[in-house]
C-alpha positions in Angstrom: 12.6 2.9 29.3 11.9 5.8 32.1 14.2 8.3 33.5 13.4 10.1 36.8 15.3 13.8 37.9 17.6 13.4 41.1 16.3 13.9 44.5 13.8 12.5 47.0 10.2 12.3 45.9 7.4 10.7 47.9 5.4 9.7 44.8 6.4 7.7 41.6 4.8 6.8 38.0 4.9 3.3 36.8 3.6 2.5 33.5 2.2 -0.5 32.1 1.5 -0.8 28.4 -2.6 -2.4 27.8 -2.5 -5.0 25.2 -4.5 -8.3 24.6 -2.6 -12.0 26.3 -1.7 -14.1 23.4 -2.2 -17.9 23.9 0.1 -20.1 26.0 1.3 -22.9 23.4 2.8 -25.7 24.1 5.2 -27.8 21.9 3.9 -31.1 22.0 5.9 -34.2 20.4 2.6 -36.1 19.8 1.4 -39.1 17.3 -1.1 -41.0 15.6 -0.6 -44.7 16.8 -1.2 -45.7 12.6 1.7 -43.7 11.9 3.6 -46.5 14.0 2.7 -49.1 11.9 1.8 -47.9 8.3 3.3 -45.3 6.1 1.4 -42.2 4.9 0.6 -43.8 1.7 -1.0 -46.4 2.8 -4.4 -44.1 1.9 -2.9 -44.4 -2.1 -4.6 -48.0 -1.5 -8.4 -48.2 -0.9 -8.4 -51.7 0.6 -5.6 -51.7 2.6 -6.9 -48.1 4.2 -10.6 -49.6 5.1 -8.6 -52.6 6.8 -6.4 -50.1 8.5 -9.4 -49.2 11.1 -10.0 -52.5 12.7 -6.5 -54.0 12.8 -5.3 -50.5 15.1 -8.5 -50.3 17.1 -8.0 -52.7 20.0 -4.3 -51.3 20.5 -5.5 -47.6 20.5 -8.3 -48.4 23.0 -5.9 -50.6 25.3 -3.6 -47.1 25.1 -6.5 -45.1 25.9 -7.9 -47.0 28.2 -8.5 -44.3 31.8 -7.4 -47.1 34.4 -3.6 -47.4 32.8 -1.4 -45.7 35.2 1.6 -45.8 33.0 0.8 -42.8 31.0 1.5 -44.8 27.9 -1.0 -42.8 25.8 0.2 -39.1 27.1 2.0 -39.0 23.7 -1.0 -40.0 21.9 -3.2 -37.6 19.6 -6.4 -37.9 20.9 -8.0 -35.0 19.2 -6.5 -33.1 15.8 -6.3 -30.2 18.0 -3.9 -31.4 20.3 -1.0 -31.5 17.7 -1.8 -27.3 18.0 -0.7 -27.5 21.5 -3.2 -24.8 22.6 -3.2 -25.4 26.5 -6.3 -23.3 26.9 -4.2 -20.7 29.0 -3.7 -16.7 27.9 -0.4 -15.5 29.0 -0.2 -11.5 29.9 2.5 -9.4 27.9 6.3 -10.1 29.6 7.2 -7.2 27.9 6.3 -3.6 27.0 6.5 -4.7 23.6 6.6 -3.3 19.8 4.7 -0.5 18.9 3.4 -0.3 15.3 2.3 2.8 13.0 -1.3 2.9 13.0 -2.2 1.1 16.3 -3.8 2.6 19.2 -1.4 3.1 21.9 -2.7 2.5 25.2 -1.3 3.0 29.0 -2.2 1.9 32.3 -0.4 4.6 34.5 -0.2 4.6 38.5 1.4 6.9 40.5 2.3 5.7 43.7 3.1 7.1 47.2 5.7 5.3 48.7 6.4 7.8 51.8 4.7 7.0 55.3 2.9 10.4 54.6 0.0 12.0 52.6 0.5 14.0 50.0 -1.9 16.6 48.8 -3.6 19.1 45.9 -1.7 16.7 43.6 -2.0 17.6 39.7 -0.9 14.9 36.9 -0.7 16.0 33.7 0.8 13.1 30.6 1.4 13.8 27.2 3.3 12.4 24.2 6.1 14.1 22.6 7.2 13.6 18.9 9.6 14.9 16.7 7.2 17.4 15.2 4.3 18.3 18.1 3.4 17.3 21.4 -0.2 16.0 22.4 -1.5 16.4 25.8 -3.5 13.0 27.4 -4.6 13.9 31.2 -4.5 17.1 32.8 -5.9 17.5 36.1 -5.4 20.9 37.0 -8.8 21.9 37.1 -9.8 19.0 39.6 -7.0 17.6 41.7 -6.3 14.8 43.1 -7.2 15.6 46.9 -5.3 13.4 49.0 -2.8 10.0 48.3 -2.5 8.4 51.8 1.0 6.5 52.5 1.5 3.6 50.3 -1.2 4.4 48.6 -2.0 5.0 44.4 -3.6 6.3 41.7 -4.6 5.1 38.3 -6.0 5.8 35.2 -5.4 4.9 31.6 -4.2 7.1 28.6 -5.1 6.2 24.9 -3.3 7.7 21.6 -3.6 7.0 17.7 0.0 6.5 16.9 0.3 8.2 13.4 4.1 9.0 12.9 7.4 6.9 12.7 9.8 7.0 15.2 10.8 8.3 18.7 8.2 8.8 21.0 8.7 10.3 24.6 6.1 9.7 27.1 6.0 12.7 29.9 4.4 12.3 33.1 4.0 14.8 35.7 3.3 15.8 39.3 3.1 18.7 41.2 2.2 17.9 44.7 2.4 18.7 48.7 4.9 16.1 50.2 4.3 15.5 54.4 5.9 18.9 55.1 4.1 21.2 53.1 6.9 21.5 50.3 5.5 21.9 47.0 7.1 19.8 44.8 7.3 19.0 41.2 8.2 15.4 39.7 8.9 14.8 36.3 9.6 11.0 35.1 10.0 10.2 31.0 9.2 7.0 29.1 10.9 6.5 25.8 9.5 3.9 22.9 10.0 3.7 19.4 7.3 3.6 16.3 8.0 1.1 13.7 6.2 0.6 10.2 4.5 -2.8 10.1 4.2 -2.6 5.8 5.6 -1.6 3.4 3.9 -1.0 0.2 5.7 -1.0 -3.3 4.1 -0.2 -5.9 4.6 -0.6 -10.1 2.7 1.9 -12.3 2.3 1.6 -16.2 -1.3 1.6 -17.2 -1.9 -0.4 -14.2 -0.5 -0.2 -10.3 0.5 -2.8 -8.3 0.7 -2.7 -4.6 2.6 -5.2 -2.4 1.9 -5.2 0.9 4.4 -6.5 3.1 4.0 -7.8 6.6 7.1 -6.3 9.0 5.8 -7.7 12.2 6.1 -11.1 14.3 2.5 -11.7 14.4 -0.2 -12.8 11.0 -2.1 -9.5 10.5 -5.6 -9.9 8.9 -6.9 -7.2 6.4 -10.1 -6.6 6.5 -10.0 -3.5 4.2 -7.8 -1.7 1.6 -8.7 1.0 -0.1 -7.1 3.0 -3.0 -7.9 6.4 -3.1 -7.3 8.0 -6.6 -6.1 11.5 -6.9 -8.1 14.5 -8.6 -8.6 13.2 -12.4 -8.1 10.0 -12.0 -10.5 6.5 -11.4 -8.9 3.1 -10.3 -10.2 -0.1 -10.8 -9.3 -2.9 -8.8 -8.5 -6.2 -10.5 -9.6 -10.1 -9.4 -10.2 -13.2 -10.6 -10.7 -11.7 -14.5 -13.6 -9.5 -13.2 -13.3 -5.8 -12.6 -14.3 -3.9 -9.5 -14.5 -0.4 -8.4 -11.6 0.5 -6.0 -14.0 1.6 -3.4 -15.7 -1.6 -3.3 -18.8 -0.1 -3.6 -20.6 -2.0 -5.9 -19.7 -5.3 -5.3 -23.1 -5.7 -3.0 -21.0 -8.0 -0.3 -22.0 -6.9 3.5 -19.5 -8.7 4.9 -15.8 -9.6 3.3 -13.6 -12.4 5.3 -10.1 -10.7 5.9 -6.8 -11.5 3.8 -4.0 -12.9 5.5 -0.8 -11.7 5.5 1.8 -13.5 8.0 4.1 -12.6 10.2 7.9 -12.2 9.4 7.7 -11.0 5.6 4.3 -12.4 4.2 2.4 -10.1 1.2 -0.4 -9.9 -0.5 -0.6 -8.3 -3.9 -3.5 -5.6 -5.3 -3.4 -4.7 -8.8 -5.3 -1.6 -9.9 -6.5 0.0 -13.6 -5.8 3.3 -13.7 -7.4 5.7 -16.3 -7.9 10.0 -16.0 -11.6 10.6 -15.7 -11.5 14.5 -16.7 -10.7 15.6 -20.4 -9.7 18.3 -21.5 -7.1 20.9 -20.1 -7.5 18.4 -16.8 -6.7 15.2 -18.5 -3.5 17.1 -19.3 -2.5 18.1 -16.3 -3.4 14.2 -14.9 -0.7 13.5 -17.1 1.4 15.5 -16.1 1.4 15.2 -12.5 3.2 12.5 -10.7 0.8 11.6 -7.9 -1.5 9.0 -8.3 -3.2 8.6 -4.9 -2.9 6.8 -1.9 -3.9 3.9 0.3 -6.0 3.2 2.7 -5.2 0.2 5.2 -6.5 -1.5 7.8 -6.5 -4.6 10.0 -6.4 -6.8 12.7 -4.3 -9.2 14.9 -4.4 -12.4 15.9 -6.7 -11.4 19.0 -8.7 -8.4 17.0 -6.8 -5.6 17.8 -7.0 -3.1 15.1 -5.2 -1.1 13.4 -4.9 1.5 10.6 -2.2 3.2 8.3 -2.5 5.8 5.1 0.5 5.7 2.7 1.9 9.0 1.6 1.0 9.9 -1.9 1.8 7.4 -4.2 4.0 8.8 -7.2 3.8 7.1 -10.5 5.9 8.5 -14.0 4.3 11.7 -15.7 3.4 11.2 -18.8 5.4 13.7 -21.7 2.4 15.3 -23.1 3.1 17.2 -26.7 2.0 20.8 -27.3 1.5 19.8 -30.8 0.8 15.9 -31.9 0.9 14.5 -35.6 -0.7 11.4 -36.0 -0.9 9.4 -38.9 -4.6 8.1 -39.7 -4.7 6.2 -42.7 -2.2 5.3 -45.9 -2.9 3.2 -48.9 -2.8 -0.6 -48.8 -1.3 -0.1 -52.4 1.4 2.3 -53.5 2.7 2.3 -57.0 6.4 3.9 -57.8 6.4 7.4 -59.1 2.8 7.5 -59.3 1.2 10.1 -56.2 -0.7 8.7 -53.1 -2.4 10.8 -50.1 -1.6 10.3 -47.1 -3.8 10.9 -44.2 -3.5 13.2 -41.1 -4.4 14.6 -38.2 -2.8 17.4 -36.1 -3.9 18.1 -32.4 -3.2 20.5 -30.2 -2.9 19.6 -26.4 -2.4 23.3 -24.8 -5.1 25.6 -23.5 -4.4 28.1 -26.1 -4.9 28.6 -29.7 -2.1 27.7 -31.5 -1.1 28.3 -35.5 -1.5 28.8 -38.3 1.1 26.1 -39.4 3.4 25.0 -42.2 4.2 21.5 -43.2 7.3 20.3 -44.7 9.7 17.7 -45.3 12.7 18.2 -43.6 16.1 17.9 -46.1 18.5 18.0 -43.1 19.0 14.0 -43.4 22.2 11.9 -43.8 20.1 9.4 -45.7 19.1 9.8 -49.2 14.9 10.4 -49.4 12.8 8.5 -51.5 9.8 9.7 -50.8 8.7 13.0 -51.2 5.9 16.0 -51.7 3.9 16.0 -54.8 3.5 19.3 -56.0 4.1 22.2 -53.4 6.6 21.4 -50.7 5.0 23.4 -48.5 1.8 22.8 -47.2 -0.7 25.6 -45.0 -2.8 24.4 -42.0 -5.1 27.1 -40.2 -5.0 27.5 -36.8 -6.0 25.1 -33.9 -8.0 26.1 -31.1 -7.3 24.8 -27.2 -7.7 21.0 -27.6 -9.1 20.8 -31.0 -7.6 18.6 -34.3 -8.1 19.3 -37.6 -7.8 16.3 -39.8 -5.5 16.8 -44.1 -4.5 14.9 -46.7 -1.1 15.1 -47.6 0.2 14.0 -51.6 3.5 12.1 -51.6 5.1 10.2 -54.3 8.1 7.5 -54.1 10.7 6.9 -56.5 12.3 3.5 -55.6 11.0 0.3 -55.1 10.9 -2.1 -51.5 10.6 -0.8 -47.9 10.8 2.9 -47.9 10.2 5.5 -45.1 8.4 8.4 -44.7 10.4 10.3 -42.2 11.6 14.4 -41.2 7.9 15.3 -41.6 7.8 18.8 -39.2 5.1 21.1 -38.4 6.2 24.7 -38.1 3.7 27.4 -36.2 4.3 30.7 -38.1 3.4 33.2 -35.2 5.3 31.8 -32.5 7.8 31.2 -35.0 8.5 27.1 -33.2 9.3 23.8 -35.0 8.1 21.1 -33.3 8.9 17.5 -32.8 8.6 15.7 -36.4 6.7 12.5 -37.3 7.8 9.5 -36.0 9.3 7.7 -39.3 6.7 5.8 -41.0 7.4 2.5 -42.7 6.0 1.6 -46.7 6.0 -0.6 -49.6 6.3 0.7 -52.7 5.7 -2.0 -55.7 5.8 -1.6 -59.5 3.0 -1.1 -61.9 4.3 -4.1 -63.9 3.3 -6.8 -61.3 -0.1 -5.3 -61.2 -2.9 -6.3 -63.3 
């Protein structure tokens, strides 16, 4: 769409949009002459099918034959091609068209005189306007365009890598000398919109999942995708039960046949392992940073013409990473009632700082009546634990009833900081009686 400021102007801008033909196709109601006679399954019979060759060749080559003028066969498939309907012709664009993020927008722009003068010392400037900048294609100030004789034009082409969604104004220019000497200045505007052609979703636990989505009305082939992992992180991408880097770079394949994705809503899904690479004070901030990375896309239509996009940064769900983490490393496969049994530990510390010295205890804030408990002191002393260190403890418990009992309110307490911290996550045990035991 173009708008043009009132008044009289000797010259004018048209603007064509340059884009590949697509082929001419047309929909042919064509036919086998077997299908006339035989169903599809007569190929489920091996006898019949062999026999099916001689009993139809003297009727296809009396249809085929070049001196019938009746055009009996015209509806005949003489080649499995023709049920394509490819007529061999390329038909030019009737329209200016859709414009897709990540294409390369390119303009065949003439002005024209249409006056039954010259005009003179004209300067053309064109540039695209966005929502956030504006990006200047042809200026001609510092060499102008001489002379346009009456009914005359010039031309010249303007390219641009369309990298934002949205409204895009096209602004074209002149500043010229009409037949009387006036100087005068013509403005004209051309208005299109940017549309995404994918969409990507994506699922994130240990692994990601992309989707990509096709939003336009043509089959776009992907010749490359790349996942580009943020600071910390590697990715892996997953196929056929064999692992491969995400940059493909190891793979050892020079050349990769593109993936389909068609028109009107196809997709094609990636799936990628993702794991932090740095440990350390890094592998906790990994965690707890929601970006993952982003992707890298490109392809091509139906003709070749390419095109490119880069996703924003893809946000996954930070992990909750624990200052202080108790972990249960090992319990007895046998546990006798009211007899003691150790318990083993480990405490680690997940901050860049020192943390401790620390008390252990069981907590007696509990609706629920405990039957296991601390043998001996009920307060036990850890030392201090230094930036991203563990420190591994045995800890003597005893149980006084029989069955499935639970080890539970277990809480670390850091005496200088003066902080209780999450407690153990209840742990589950089977107490049995010496009496059954031999």
């Amino acid at each position: 769409m173009s708008t043009t400021p009132q008044g009289i102007h000797s010259l004018a801008f048209r603007v064509m949009r340059l884009c590949k033909p697509s082929f001419h196709v047309e929909h042919p109601f064509r036919l086998d002459p077997s299908d006339l006679f035989v169903g599809e399954d007569i190929f489920d019979d091996p006898l019949a099918a062999s026999n099916l060759s001689p009993l139809l060749s003297s009727h296809v080559n009396k249809c085929t034959d070049s001196s019938d003028m009746t055009f009996a066969n015209r509806f005949l498939l003489h080649h499995p091609s023709d049920a394509m309907g490819f007529s061999g012709l390329l038909v030019l664009p009737q329209s200016f068209g859709a414009i897709y993020l990540g294409e390369t927008f390119c303009s065949y722009i003439s002005i024209n005189n249409s006056s039954n003068f010259e005009v003179k010392d004209v300067i053309i400037k064109a540039e695209i306007q966005t929502e956030r900048e504006r990006i200047l294609l042809l200026d001609t100030s510092k060499s102008p365009v001489g002379t346009i004789h009456a009914g005359g034009h010039y031309d010249f082409i303007v390219e641009h890598d369309v990298k934002e969604l949205g409204a895009y104004t096209m602004v074209c220019t002149a500043l010229y000398n009409d037949g009387d000497g006036e100087r005068k200045y013509l403005p004209q505007f051309f208005k299109f919109v940017v549309a995404n052609p994918l969409s990507v979703r994506t699922k994130e636990t240990t692994y990601l999942e992309a989707c990509i989505e096709n939003h336009t009305k043509s089959n776009l082939y992907v010749d490359q995708i790349e996942f580009e992992p943020a600071p910390h992180w590697t990715a892996k991408i997953l196929k056929a039960d064999e692992l491969y880097p995400a940059d493909n770079s190891s793979t050892g394949e020079i050349v990769k046949p593109p993936i389909l994705v068609r028109s009107g809503g196809g997709m094609h899904n990636y799936l990628y392992q993702m794991k932090i690479s740095s440990p350390g004070s890094e592998q906790v901030k990994a965690k707890r940073s929601s970006i993952l990375g982003k992707l890298q896309i490109s392809w091509r239509t139906n003709l070749g013409e390419p095109g490119r996009l880069q996703t924003q940064q893809i946000l996954g769900t930070p992990s909750s990473c624990k200052e202080i983490e108790l972990q249960v490393l090992a319990i007895p496969s046998l546990i006798i009632l009211d007899k003691p049994f150790s318990v083993y530990l480990n405490l680690t510390n997940h901050t860049d700082r020192e943390l401790g010295p620390f008390e252990v205890w069981l907590s007696k804030n509990s609706a629920h009546e405990k039957f296991v408990m601390f043998n001996g002191l009920q307060t036990m002393a850890l030392p201090a634990v230094e930036a991203f260190g563990s420190t591994d403890f045995h800890l003597n418990l005893v149980a006084t009833k029989l069955g499935v009992q639970r080890i539970s309110g277990l809480i670390v307490f850091d005496t200088i900081e003066k902080i209780t911290f999450e407690p153990l996550a209840d742990v589950e045990i089977f107490v049995e009686s010496d009496r059954f035991i031999k």
